[in-house]
Backbone as JSON Lines, residues from 0, in Angstrom:
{"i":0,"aa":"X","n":[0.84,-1.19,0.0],"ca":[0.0,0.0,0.0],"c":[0.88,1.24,0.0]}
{"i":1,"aa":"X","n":[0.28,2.37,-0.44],"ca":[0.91,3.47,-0.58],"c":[-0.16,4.68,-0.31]}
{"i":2,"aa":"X","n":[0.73,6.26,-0.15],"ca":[-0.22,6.91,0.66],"c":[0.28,8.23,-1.0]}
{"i":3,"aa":"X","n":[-0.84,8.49,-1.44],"ca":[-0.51,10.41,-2.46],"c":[-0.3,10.65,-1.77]}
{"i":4,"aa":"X","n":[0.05,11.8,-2.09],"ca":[-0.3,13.74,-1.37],"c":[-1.07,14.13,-2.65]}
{"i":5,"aa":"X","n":[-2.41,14.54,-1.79],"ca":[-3.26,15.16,-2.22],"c":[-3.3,16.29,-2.35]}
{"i":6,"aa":"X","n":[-2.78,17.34,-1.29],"ca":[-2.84,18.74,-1.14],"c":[-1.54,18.77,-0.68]}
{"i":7,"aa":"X","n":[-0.9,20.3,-0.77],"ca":[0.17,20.91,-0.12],"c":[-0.35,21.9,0.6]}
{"i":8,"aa":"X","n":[-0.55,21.88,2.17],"ca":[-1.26,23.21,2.54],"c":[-0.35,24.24,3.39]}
{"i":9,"aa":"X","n":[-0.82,24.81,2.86],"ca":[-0.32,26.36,3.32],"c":[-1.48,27.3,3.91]}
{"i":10,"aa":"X","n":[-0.71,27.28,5.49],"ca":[-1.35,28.25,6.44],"c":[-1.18,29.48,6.14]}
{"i":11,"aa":"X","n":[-1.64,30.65,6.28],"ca":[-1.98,31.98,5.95],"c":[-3.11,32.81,6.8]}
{"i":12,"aa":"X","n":[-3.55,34.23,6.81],"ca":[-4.24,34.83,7.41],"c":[-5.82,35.04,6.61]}
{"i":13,"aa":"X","n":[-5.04,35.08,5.13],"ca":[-6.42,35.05,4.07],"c":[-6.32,34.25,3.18]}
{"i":14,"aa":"X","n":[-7.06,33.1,3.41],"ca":[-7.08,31.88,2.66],"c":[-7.58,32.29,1.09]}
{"i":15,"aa":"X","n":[-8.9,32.69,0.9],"ca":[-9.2,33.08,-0.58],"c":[-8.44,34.06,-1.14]}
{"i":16,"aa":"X","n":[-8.0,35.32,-0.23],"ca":[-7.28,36.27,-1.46],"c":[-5.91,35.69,-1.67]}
{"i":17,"aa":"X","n":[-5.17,34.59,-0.58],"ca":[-3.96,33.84,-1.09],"c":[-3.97,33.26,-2.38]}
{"i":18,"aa":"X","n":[-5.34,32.24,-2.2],"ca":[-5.3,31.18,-3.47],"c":[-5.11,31.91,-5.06]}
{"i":19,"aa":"X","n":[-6.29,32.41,-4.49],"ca":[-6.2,34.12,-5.97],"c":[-4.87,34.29,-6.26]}
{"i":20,"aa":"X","n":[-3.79,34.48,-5.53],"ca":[-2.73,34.82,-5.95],"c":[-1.77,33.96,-6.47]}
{"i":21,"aa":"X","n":[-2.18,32.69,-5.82],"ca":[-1.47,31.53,-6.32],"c":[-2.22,30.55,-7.65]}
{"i":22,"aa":"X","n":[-3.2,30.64,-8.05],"ca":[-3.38,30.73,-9.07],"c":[-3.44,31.44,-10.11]}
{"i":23,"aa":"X","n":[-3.0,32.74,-9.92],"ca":[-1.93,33.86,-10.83],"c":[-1.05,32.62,-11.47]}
{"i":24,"aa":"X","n":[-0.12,32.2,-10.72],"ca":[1.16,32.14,-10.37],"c":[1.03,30.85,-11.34]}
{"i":25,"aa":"X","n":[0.21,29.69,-11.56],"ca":[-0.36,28.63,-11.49],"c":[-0.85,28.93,-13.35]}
{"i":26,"aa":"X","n":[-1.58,29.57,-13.15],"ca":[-2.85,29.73,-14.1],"c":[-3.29,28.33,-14.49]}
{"i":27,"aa":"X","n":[-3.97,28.44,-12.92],"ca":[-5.29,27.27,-12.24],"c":[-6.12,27.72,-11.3]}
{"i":28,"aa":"X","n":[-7.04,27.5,-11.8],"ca":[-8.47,28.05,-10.91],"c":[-8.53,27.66,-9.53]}
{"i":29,"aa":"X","n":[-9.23,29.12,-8.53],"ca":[-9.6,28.7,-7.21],"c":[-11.02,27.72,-7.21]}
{"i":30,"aa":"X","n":[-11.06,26.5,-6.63],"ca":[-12.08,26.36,-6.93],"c":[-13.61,26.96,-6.95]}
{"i":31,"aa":"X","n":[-14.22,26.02,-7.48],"ca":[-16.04,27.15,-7.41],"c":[-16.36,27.04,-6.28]}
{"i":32,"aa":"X","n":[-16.32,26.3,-5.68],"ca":[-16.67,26.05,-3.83],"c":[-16.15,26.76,-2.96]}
{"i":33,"aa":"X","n":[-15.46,27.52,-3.26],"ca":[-14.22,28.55,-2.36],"c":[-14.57,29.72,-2.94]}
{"i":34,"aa":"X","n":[-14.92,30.77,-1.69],"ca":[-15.42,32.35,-1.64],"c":[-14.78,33.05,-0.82]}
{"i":35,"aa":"X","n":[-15.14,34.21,-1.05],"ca":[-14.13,35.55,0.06],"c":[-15.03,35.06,1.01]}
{"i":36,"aa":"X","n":[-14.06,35.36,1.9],"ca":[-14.12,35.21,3.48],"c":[-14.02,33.31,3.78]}
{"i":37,"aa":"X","n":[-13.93,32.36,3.04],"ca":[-14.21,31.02,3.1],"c":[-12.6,31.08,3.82]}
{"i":38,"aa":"X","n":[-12.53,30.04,5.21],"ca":[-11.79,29.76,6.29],"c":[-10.2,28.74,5.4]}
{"i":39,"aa":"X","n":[-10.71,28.19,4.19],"ca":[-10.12,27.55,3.6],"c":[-10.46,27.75,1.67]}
{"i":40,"aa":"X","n":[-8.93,27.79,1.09],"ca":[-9.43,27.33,-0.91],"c":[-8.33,26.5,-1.34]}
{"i":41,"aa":"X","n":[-9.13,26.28,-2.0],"ca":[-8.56,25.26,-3.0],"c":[-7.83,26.0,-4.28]}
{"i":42,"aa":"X","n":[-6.68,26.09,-4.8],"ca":[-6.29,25.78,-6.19],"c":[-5.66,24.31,-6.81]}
{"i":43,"aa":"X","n":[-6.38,23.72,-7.39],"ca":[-6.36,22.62,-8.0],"c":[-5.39,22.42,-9.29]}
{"i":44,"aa":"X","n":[-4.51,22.1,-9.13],"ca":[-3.29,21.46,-10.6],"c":[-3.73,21.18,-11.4]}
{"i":45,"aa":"X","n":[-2.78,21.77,-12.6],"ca":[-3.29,20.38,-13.58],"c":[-2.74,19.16,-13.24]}
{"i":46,"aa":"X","n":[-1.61,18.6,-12.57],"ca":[-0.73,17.83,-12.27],"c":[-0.66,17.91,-10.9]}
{"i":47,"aa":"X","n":[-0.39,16.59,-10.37],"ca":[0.45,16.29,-8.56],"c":[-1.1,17.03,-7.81]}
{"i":48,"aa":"X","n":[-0.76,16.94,-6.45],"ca":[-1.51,17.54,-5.7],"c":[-1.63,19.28,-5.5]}
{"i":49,"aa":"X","n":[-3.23,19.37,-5.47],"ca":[-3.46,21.28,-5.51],"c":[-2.62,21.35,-4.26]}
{"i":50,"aa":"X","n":[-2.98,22.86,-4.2],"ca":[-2.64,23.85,-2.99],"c":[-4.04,24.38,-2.55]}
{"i":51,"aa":"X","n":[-3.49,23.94,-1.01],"ca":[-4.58,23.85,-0.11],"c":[-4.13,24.85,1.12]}
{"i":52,"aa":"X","n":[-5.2,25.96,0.78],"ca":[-4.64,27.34,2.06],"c":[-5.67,27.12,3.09]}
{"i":53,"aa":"X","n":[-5.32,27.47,4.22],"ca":[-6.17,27.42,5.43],"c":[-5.5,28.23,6.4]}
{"i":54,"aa":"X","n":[-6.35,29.49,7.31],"ca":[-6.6,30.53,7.53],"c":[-6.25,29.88,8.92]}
{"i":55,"aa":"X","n":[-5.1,30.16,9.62],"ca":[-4.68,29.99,11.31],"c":[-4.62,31.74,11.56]}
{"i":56,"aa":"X","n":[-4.62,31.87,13.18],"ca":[-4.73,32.63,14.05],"c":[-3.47,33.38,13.72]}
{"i":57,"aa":"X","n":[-2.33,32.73,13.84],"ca":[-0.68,33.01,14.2],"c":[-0.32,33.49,12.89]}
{"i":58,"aa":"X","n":[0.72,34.93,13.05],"ca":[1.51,34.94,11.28],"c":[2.83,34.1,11.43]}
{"i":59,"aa":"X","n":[3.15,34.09,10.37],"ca":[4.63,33.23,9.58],"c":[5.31,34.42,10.58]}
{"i":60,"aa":"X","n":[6.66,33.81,11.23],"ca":[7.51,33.95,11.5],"c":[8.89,33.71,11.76]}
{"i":61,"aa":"X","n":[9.15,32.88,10.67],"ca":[10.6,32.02,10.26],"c":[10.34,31.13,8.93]}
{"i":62,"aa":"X","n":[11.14,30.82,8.47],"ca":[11.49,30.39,7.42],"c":[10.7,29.33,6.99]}
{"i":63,"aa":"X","n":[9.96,28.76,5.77],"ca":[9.44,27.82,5.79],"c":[10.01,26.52,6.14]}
{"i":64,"aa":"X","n":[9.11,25.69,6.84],"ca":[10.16,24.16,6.88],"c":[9.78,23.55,5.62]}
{"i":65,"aa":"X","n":[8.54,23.74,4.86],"ca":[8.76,22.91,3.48],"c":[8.33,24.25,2.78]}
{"i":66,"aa":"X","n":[8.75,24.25,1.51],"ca":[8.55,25.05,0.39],"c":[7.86,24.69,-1.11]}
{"i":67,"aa":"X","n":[7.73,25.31,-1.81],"ca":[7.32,24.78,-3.44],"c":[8.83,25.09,-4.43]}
{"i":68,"aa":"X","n":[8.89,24.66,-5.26],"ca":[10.19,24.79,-5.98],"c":[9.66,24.7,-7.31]}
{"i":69,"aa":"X","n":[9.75,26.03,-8.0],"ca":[8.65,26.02,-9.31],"c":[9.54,25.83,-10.18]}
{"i":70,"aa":"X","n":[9.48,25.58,-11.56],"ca":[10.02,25.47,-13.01],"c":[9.71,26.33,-13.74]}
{"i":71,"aa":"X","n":[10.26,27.0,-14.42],"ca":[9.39,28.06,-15.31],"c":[9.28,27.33,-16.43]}
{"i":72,"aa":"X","n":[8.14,28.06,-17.17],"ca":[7.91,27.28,-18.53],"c":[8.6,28.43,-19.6]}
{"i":73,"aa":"X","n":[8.72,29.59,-19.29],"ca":[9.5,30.18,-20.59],"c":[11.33,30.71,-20.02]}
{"i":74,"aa":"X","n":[11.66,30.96,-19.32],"ca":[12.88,31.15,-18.23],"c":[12.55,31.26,-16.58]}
{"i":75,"aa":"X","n":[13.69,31.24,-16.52],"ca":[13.61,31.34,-14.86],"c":[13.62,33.27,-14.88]}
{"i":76,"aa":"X","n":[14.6,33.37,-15.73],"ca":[15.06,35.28,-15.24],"c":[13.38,35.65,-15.66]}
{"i":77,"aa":"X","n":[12.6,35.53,-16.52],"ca":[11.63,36.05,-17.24],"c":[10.34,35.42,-15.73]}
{"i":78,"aa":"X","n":[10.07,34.61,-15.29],"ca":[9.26,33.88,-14.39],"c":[9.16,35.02,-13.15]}
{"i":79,"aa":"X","n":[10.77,35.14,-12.83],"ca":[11.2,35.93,-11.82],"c":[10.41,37.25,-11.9]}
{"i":80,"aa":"X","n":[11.0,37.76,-13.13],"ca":[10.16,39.09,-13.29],"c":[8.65,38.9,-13.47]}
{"i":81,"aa":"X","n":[8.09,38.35,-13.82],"ca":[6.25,38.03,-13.95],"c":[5.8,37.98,-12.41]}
{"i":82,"aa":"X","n":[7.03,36.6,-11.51],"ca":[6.19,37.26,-10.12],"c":[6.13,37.95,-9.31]}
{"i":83,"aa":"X","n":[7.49,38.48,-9.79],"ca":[7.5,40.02,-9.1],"c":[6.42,40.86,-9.52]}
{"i":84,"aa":"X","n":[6.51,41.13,-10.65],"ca":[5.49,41.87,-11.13],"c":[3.7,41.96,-10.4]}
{"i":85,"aa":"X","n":[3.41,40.46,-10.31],"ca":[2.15,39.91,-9.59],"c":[2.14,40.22,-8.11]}
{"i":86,"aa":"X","n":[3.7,40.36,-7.01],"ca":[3.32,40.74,-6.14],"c":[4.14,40.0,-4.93]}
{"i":87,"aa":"X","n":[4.76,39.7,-5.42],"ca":[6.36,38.05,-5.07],"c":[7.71,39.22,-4.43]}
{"i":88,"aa":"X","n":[8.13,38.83,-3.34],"ca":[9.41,39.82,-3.28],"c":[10.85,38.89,-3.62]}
{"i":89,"aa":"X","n":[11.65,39.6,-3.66],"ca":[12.77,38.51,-3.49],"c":[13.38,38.42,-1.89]}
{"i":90,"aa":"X","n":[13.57,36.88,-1.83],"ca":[13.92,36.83,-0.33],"c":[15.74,36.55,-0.8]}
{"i":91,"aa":"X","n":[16.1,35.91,-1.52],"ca":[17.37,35.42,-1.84],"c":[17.55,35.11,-3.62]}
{"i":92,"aa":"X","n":[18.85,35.99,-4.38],"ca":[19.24,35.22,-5.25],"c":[20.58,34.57,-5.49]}
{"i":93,"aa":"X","n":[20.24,32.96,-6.26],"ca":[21.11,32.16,-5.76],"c":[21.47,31.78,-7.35]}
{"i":94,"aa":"X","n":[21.46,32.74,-8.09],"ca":[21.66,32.45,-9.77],"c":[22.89,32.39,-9.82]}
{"i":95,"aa":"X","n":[23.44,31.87,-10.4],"ca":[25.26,31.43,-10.7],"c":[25.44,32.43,-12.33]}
{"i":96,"aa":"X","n":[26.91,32.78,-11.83],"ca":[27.83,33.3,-13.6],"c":[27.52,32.28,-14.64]}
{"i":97,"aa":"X","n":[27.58,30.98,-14.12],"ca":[27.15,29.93,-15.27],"c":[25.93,29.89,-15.95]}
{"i":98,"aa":"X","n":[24.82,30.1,-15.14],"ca":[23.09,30.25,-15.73],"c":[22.63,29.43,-14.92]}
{"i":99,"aa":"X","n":[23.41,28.45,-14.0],"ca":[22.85,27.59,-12.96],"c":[22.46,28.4,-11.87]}
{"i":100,"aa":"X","n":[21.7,27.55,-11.21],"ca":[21.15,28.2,-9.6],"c":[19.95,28.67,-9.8]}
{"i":101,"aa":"X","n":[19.06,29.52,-8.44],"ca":[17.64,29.26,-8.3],"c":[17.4,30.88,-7.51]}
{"i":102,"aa":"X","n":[16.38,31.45,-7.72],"ca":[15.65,33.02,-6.77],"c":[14.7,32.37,-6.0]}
{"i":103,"aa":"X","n":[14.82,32.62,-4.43],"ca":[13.87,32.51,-3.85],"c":[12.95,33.82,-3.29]}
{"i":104,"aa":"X","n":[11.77,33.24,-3.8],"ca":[10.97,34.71,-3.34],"c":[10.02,34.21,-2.59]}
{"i":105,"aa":"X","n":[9.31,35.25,-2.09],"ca":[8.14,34.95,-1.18],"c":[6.62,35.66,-2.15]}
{"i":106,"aa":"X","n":[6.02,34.48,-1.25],"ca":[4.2,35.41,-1.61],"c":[3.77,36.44,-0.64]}
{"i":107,"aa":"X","n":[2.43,37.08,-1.16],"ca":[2.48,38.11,-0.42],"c":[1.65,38.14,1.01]}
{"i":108,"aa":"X","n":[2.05,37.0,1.52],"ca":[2.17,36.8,3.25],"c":[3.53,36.51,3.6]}
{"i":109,"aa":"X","n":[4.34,36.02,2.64],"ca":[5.92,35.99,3.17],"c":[6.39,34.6,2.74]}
{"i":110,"aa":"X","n":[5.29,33.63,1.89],"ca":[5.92,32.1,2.21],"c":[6.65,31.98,0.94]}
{"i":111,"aa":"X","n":[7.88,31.24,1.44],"ca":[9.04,31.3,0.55],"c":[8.83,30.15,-0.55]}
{"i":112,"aa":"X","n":[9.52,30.22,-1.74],"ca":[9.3,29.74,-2.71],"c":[10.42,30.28,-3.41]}
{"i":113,"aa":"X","n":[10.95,28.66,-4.45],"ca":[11.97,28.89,-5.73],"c":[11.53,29.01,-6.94]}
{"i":114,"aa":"X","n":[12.23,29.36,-7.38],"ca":[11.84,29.39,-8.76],"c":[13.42,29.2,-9.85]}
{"i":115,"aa":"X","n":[13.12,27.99,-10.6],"ca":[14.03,27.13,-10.89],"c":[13.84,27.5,-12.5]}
{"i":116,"aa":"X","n":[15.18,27.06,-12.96],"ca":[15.46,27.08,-15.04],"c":[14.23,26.19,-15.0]}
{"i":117,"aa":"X","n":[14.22,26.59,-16.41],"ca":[13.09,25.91,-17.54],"c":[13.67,24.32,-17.58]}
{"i":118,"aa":"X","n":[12.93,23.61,-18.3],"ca":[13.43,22.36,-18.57],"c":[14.92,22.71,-20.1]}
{"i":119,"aa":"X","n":[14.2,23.51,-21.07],"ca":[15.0,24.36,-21.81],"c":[16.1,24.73,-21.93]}
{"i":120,"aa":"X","n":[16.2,25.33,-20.93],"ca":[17.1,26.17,-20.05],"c":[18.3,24.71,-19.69]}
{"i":121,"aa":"X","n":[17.29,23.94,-18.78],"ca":[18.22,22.75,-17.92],"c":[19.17,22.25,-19.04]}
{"i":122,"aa":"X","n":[18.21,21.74,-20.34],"ca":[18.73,20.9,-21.44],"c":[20.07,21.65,-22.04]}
{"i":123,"aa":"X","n":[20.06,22.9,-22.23],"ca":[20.88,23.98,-23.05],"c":[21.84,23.62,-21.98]}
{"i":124,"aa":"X","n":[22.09,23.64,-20.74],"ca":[23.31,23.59,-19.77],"c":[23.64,22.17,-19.52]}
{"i":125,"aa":"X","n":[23.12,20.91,-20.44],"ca":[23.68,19.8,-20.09],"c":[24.68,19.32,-20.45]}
């Protein structure tokens, strides 16, 4: 026997205007069952398990112990700038002289996240 992962959840203060943002990020829908002010949303993958936000008392105050580690589909430098643009800060960049390495940024409650070369990208540096 074996166990998925169904969801990756991520605690936050505003569960629906998070998801909203992470299906920016995604371009994948919050689900229809999930409304402003709803305690918990859903954004659903096309692939692997959605992201599952749910609304605790306490804010983030240290570093995530698990994270997401994204791929871009057209570059990493170009990804970078789109989520900045959407609303992403940079917490760390870890890009190499070579074209290797990764930007970690945060969403806009603070939870950290990479953002990794294209597959493209990977192939061109093999």
């Amino acid at each position: 026997m074996t166990s998925l992962v169904r969801h990756i959840t991520i605690d936050c203060k505003d569960a629906y205007t998070l998801a909203q943002w992470w299906s920016q990020v995604t371009d994948r829908p919050v689900s229809d069952e999930d409304q402003p002010g709803d305690p918990e949303a859903l954004v659903e993958l096309a692939e692997g398990p959605g992201l599952l936000f749910i609304e605790v008392p306490e804010g983030k105050t240290v570093k995530n112990r698990v994270h997401l580690d994204l791929q871009a589909e057209t570059t990493r430098d170009a990804e970078v700038e789109r989520l900045m643009g959407i609303g992403a800060t940079l917490v760390d960049d870890q890009r190499k002289p070579n074209g290797r390495g990764w930007v970690v940024l945060a969403d806009p409650e603070g939870n950290e996240f990479c953002v990794e070369l294209s597959a493209a990208e990977r192939a061109a540096l093999s």
